[in-house]
Residue frames as qw, qx, qy, qz and C-alpha x, y, z in Angstrom:
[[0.207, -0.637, 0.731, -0.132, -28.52, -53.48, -31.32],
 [0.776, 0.211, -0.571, -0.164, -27.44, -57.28, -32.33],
 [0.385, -0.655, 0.623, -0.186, -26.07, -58.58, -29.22],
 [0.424, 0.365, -0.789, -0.252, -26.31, -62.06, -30.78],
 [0.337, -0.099, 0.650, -0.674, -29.01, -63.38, -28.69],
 [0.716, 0.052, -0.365, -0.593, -31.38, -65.10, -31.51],
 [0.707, 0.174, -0.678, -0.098, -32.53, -68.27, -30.00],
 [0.276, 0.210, -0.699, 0.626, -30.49, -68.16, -26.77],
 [0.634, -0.642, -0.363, -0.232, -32.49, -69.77, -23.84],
 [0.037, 0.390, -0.534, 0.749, -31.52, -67.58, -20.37],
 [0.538, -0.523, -0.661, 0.009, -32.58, -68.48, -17.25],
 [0.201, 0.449, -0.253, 0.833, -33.27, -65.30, -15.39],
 [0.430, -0.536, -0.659, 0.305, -34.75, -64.67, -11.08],
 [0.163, -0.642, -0.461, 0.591, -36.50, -62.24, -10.21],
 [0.326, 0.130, 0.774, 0.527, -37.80, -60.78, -13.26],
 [0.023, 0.722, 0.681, 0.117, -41.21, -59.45, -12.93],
 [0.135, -0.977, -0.075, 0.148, -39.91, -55.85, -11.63],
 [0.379, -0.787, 0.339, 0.350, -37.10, -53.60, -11.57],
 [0.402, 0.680, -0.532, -0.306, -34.08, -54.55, -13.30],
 [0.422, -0.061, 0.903, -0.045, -34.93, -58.12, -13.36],
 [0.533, 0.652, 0.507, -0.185, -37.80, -57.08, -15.55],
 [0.161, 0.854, -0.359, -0.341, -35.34, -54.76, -17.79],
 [0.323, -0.514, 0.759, 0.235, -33.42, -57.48, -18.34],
 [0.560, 0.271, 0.781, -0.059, -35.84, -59.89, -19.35],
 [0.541, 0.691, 0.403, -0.259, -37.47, -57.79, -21.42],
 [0.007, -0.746, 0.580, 0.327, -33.85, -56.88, -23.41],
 [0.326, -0.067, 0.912, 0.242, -33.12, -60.50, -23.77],
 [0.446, 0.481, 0.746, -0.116, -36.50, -60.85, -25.28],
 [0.361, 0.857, -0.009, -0.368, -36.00, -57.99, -27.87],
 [0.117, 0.515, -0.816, -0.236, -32.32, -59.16, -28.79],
 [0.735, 0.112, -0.508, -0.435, -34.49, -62.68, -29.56],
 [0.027, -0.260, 0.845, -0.466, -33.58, -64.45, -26.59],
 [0.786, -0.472, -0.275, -0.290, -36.42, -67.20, -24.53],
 [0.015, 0.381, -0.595, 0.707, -36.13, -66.00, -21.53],
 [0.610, -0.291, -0.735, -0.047, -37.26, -68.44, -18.20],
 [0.164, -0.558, 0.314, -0.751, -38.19, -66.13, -15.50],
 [0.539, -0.311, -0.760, 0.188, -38.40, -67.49, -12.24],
 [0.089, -0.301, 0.389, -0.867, -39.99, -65.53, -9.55],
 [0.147, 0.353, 0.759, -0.527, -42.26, -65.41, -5.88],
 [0.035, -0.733, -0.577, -0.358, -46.16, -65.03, -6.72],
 [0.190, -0.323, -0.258, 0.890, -45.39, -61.18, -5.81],
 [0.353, 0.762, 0.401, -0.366, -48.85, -60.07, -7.67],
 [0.231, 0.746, 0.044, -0.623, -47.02, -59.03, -10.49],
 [0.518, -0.140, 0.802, 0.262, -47.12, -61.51, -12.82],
 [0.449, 0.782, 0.432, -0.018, -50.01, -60.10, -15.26],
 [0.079, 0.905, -0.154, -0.387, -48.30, -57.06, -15.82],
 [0.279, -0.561, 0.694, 0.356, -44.99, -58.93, -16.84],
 [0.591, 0.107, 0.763, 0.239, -46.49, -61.04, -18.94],
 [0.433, 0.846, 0.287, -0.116, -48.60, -58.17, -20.76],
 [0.066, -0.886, 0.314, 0.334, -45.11, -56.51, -21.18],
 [0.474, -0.209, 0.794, 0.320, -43.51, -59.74, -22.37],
 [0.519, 0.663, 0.528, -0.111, -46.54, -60.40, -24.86],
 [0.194, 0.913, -0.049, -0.356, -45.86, -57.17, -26.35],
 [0.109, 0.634, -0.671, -0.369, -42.23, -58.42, -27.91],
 [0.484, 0.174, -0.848, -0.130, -42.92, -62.34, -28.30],
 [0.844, -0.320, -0.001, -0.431, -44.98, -65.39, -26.92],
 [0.861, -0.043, -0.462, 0.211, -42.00, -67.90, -26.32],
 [0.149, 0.529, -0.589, 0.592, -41.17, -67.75, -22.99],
 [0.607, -0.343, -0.716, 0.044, -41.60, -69.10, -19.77],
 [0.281, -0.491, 0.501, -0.655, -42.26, -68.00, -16.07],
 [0.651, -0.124, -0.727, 0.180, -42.07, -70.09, -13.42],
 [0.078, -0.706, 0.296, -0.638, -43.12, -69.31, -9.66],
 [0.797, -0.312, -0.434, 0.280, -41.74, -70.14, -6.68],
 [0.432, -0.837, 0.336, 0.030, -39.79, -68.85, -3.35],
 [0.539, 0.599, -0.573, 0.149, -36.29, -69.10, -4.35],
 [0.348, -0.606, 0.575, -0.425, -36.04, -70.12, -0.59],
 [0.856, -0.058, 0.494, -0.141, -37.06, -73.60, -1.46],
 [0.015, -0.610, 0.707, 0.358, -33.74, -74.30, -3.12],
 [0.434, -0.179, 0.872, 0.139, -34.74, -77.74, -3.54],
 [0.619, 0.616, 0.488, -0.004, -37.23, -76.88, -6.35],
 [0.350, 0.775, -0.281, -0.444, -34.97, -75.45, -8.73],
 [0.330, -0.148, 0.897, 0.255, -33.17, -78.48, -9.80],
 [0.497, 0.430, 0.730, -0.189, -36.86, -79.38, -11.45],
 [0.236, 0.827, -0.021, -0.510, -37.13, -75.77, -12.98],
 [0.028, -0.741, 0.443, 0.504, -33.93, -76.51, -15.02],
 [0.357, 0.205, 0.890, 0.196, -34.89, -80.11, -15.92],
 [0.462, 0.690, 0.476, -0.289, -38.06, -78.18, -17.53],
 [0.417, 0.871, -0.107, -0.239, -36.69, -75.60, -19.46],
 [0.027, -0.342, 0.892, 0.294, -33.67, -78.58, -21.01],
 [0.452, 0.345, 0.819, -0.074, -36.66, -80.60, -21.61],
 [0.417, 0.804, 0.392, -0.159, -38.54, -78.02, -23.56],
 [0.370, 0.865, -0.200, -0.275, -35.92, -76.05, -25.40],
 [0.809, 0.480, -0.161, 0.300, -32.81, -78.50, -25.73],
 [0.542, 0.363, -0.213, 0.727, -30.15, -76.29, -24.30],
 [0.322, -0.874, -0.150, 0.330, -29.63, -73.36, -21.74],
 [0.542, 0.467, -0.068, 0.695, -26.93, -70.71, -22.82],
 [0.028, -0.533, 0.077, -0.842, -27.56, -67.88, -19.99],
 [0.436, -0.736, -0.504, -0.115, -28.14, -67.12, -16.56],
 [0.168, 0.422, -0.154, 0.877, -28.80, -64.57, -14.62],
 [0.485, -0.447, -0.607, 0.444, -29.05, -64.48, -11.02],
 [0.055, 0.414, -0.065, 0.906, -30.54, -61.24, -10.21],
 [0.637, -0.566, -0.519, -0.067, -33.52, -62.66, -7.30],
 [0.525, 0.018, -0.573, 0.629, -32.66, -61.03, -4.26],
 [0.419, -0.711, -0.470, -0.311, -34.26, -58.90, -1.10],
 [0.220, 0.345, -0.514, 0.753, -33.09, -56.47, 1.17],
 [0.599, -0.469, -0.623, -0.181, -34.88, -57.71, 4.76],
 [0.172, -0.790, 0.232, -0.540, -33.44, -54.52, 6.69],
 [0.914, -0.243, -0.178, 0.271, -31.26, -57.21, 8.82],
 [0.081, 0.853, -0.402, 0.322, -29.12, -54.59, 10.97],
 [0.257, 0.425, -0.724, 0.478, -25.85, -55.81, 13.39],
 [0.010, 0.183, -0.658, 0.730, -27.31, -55.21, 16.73],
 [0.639, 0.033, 0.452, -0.622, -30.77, -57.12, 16.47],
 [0.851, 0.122, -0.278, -0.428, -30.37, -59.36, 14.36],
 [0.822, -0.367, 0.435, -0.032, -29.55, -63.47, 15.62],
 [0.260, -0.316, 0.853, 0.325, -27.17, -65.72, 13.86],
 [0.297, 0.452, 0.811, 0.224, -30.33, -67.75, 12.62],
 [0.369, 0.842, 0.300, -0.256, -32.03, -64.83, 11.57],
 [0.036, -0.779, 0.444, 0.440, -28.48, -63.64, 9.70],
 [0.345, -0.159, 0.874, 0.303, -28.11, -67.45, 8.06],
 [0.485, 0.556, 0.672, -0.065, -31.64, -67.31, 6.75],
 [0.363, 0.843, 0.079, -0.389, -31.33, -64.10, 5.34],
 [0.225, -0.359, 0.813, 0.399, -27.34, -65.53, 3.71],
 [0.582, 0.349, 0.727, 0.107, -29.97, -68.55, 2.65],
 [0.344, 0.673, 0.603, -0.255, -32.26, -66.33, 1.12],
 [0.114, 0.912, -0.116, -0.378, -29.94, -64.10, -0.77],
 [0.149, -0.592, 0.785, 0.108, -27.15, -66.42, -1.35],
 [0.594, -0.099, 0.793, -0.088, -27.92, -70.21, -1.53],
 [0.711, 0.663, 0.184, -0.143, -29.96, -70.01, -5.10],
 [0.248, 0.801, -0.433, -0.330, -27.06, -68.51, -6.87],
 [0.196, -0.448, 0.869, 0.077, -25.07, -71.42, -6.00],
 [0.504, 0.074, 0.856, -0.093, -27.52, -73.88, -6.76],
 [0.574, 0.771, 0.161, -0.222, -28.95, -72.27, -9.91],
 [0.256, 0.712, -0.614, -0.227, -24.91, -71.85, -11.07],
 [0.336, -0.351, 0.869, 0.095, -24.74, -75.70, -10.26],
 [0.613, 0.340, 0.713, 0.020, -27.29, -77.47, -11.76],
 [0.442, 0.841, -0.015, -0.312, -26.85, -75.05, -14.86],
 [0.399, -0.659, 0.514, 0.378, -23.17, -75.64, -14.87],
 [0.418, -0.029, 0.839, 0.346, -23.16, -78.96, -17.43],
 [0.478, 0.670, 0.543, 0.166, -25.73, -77.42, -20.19],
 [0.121, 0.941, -0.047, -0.311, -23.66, -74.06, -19.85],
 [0.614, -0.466, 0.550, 0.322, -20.83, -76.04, -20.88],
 [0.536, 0.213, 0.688, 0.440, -21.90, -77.81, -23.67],
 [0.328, 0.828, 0.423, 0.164, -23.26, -74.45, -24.98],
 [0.441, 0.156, -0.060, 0.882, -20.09, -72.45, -24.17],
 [0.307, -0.910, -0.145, -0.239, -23.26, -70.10, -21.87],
 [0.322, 0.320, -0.437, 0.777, -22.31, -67.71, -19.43],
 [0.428, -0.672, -0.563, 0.222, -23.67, -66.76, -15.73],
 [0.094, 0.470, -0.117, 0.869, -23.96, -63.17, -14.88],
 [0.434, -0.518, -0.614, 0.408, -24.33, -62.86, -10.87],
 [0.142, -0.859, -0.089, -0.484, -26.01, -59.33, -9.78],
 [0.367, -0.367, -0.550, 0.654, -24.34, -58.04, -6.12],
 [0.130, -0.980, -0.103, 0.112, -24.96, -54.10, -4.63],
 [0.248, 0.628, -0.300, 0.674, -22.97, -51.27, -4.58],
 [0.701, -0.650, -0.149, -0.252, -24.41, -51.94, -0.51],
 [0.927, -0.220, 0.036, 0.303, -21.41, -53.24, 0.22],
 [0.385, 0.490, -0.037, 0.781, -19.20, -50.49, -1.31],
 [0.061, 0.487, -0.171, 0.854, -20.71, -47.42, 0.01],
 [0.054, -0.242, -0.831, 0.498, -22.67, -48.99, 3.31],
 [0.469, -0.350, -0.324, -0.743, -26.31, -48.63, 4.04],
 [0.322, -0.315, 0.693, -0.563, -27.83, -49.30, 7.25],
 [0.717, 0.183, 0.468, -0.483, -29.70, -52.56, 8.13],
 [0.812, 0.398, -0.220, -0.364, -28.15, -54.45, 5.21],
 [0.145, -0.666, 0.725, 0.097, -25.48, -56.63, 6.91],
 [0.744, 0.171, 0.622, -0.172, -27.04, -59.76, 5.38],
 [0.470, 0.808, 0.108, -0.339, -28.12, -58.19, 1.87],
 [0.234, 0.860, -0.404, -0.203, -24.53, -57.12, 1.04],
 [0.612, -0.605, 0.507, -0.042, -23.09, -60.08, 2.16],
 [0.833, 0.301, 0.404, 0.229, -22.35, -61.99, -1.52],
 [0.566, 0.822, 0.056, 0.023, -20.17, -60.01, -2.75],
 [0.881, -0.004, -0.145, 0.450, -16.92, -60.78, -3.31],
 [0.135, -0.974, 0.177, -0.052, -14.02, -58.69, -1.51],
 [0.901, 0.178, -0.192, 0.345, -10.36, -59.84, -2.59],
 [0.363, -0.846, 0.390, -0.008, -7.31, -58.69, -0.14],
 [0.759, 0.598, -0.221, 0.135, -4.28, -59.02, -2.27],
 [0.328, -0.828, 0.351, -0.290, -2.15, -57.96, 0.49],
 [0.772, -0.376, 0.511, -0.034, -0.96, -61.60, 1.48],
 [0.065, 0.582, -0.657, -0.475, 0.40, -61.91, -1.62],
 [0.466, 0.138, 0.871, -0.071, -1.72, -64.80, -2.41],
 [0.096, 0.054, -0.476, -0.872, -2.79, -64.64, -6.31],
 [0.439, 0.154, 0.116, -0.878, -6.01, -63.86, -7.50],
 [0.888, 0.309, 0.066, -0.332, -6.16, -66.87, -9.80],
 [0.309, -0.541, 0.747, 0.233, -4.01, -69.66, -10.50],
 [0.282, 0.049, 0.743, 0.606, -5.14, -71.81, -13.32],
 [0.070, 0.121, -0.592, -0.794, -7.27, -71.53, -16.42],
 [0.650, 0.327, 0.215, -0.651, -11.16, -70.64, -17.05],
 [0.392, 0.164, 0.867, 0.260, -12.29, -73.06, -18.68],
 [0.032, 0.785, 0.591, 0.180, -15.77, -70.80, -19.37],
 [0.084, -0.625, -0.381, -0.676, -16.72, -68.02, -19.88],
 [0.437, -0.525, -0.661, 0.311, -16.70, -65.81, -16.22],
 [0.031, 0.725, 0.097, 0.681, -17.65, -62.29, -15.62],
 [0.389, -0.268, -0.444, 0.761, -16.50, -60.46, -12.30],
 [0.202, -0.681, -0.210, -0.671, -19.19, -57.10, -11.89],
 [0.176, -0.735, 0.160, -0.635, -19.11, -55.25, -8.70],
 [0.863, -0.231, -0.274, 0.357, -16.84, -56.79, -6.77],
 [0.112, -0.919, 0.328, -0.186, -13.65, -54.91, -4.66],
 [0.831, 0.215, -0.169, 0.484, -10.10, -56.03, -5.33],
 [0.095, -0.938, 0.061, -0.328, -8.28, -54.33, -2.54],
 [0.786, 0.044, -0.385, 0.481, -4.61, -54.58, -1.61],
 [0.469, -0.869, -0.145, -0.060, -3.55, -52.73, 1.24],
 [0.902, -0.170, 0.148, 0.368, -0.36, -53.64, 0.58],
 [0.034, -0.713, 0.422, 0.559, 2.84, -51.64, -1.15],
 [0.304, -0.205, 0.892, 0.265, 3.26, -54.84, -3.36],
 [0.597, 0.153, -0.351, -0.705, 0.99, -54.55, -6.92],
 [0.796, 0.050, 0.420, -0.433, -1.48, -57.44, -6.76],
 [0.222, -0.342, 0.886, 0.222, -0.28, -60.75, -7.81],
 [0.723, 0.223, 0.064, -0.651, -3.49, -61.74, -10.67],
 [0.996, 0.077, -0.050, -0.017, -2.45, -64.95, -12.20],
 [0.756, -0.326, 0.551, 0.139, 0.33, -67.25, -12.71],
 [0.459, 0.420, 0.675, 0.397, -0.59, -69.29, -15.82],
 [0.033, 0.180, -0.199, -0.963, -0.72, -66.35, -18.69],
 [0.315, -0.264, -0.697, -0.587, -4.17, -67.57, -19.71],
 [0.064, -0.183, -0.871, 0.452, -5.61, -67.83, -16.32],
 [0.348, 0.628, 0.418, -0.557, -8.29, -64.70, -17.34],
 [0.102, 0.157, -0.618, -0.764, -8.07, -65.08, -20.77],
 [0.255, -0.332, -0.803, -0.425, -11.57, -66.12, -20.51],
 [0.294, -0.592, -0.586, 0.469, -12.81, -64.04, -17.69],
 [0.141, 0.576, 0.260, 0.762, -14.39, -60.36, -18.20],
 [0.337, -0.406, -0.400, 0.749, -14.31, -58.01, -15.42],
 [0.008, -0.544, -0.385, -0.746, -16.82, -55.26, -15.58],
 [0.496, -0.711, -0.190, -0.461, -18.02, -52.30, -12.78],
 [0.817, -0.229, -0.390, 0.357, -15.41, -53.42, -10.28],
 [0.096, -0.979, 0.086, -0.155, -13.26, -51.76, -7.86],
 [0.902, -0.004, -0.234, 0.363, -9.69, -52.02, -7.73],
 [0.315, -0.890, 0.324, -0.062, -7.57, -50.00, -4.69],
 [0.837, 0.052, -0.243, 0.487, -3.94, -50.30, -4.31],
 [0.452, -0.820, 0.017, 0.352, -2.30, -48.52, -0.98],
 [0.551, -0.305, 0.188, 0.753, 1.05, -48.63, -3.07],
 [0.149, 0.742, 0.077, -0.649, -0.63, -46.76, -5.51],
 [0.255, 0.485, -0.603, -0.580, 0.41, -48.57, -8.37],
 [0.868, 0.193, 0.097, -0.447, -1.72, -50.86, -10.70],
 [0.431, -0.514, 0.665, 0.329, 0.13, -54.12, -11.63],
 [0.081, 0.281, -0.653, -0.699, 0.84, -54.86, -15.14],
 [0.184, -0.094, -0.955, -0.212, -1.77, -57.90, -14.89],
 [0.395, 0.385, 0.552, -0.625, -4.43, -56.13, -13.34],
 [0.357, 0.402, 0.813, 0.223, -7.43, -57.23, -15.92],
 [0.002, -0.167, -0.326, -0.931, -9.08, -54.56, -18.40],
 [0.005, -0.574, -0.725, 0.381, -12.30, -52.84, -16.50],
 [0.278, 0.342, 0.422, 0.793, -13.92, -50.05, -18.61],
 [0.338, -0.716, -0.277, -0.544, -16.07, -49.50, -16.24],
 [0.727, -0.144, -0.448, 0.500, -13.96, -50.17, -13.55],
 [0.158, -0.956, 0.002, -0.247, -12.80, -47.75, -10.38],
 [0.691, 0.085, -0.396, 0.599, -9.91, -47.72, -8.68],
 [0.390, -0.742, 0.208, -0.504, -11.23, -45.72, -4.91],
 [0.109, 0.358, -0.758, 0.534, -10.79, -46.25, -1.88],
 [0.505, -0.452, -0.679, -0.282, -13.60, -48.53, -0.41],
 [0.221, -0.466, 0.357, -0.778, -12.85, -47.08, 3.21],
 [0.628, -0.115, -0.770, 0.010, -13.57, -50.23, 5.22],
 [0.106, -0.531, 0.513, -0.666, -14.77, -50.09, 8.28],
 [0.856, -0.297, 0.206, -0.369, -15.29, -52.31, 11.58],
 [0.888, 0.150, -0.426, 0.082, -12.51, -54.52, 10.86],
 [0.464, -0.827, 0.234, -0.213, -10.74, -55.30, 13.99],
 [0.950, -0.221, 0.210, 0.071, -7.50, -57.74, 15.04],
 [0.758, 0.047, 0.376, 0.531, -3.97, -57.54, 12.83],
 [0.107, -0.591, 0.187, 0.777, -2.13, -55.91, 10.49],
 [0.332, -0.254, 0.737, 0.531, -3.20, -57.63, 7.60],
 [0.167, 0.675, 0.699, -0.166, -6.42, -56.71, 7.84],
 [0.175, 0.611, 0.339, 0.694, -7.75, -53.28, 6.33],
 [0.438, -0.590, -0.534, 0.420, -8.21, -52.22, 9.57],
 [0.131, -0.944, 0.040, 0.301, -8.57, -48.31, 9.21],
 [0.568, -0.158, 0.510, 0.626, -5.37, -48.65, 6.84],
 [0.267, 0.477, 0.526, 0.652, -7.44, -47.05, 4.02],
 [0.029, 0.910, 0.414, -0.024, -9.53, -44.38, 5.62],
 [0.321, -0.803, 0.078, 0.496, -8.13, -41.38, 4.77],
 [0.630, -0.062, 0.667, 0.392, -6.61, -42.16, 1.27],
 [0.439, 0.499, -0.071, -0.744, -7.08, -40.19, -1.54],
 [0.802, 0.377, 0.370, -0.281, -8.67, -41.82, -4.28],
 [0.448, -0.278, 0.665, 0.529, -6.46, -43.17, -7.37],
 [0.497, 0.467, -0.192, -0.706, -7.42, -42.09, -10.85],
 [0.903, 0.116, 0.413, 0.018, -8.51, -45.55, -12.87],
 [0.206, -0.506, 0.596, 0.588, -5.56, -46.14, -15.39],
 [0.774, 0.454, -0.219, -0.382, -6.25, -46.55, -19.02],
 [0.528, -0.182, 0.827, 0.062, -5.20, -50.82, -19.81],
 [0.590, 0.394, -0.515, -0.482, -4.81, -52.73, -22.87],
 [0.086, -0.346, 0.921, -0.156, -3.36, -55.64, -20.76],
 [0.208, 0.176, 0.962, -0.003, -6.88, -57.87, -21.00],
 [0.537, 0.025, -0.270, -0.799, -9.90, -57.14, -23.11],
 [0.512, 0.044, 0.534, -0.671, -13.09, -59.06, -22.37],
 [0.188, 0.073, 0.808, 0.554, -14.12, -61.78, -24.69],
 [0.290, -0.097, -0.202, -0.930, -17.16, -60.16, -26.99],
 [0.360, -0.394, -0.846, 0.013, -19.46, -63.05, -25.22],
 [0.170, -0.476, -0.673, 0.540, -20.01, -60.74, -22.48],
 [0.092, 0.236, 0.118, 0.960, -21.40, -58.20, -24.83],
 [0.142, -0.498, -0.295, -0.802, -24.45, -58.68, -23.65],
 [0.514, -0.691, -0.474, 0.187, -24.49, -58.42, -20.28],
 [0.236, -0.499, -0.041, 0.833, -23.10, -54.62, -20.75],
 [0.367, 0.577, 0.530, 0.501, -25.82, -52.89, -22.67],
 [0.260, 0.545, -0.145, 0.784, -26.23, -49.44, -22.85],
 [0.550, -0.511, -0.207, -0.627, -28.39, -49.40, -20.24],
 [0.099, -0.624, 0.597, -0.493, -26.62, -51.60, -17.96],
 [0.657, -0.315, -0.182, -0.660, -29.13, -53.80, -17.06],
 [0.927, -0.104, -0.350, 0.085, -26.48, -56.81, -15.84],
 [0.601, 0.324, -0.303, 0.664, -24.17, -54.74, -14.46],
 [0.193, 0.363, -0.236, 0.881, -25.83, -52.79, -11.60],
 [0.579, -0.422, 0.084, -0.692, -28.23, -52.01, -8.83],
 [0.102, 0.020, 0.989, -0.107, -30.40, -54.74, -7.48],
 [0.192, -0.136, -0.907, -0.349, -33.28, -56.49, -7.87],
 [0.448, -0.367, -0.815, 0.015, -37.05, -57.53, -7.15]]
């Protein structure tokens, strides 16, 4: 497989295992130099013996993503040493069994910190070298958040849920870059198909992969974006409490909607590789 990776310096978190280590170790066959950041979690020999095996140019870097304020440095390093960035991939992350009914506020922000706060601050200080290389950022979430799991109310908590329902579009101007949408839930509740852009270009540069997209009225609207791997269930919300405009129990009960075949937006071929066969950007979690 070519994915067109020769060269291309990713910055990727949480790396050393799982499918942080899959990833890496892809990028690093398809010719990528890949900068792994991860915690000294003991398993840094291994990863490197695995890395070894395909190529010596890479980097690892460790740290606790929790000290946000060293990554700025990280990225100064690896633009110092290679020139460029084209790629990251936020994939760091820890489920710290943070359930409802014991855990505090501060014990609910840290874990937000600890899951959350990198992305943002790895997608910012990346932002102006992804530019000038026309890179892309591929954010891991769960399925945790789809199909619930106890003791993750922290965990799940990055992952985007859109309610279309207020009629309030999805997007209103124009990607500049290169943005990929993966397991996320687009869910109107509404009778009224979902209102996705304005501006006809608005996702002409956005690629939408692994998502879920519910409509109560049952029909998809013309502009809903092209998801190949896409679903279209019912996410079955629960615990929402207060209005009508909420999901409140509205869905439970719903039969599922078959996903519709769409020409209406195709994915630009940038994002081929963060959908190999194998998946490796497009699923689970991490670390």
């Amino acid at each position: 497989m070519d994915l067109h990776l020769e060269g291309k310096v990713v910055i990727l978190t949480g790396g050393f295992k799982g499918i942080g280590k899959g990833i890496a170790l892809r990028l690093a066959k398809e010719g990528a130099i890949v900068a792994v950041i991860n915690r000294d979690d003991g398993a840094a020999e291994q990863f490197d013996a695995e890395m070894k095996a395909i190529t010596d140019n890479y980097r690892t870097y460790l740290m606790d993503l929790n000290d946000t304020d060293d990554i700025a440095p990280i990225v100064e390093d690896v633009v110092k040493t290679y020139g460029h960035i084209d790629g990251l991939v936020n994939n760091a992350d820890r489920n710290d069994n943070l359930d409802l009914d014991h855990t505090s506020w501060r014990e609910f922000e840290q874990s937000l910190h600890g899951n959350l706060t990198h992305y943002y601050e790895l997608a910012h200080r990346c932002a102006p070298y992804l530019r000038e290389s026309k890179g892309a950022i591929v954010d891991i979430s769960s399925k945790t958040a789809l199909t619930g799991q106890g003791k993750t109310s922290a965990y799940a908590a990055n992952l985007l849920v859109f309610d279309a329902s207020k009629g309030v579009h999805f997007h209103d101007e124009v990607f500049k870059d290169t943005v990929y949408f993966m397991n996320n839930v687009f869910c109107n509740t509404s009778t009224t198909p979902t209102q996705w852009y304005r501006k006809t270009d608005a996702l002409a540069k956005a690629a939408f992969s692994n998502n879920d997209y519910y409509e109560a009225g049952g029909k998809a609207s013309d502009t809903q974006p092209e998801d190949k791997r896409g679903l279209e269930v019912d996410p079955k919300f629960v615990g929402f409490s207060g209005g009508s405009d909420t999901p409140a129990g509205k869905l439970a009960g719903m039969a599922p909607k078959p996903r519709p075949t769409s020409t209406r937006h195709t994915p630009p071929p940038s994002c081929a590789w963060a959908s190999t066969p194998s998946r490796p950007a497009c699923s689970g979690r991490r670390r």
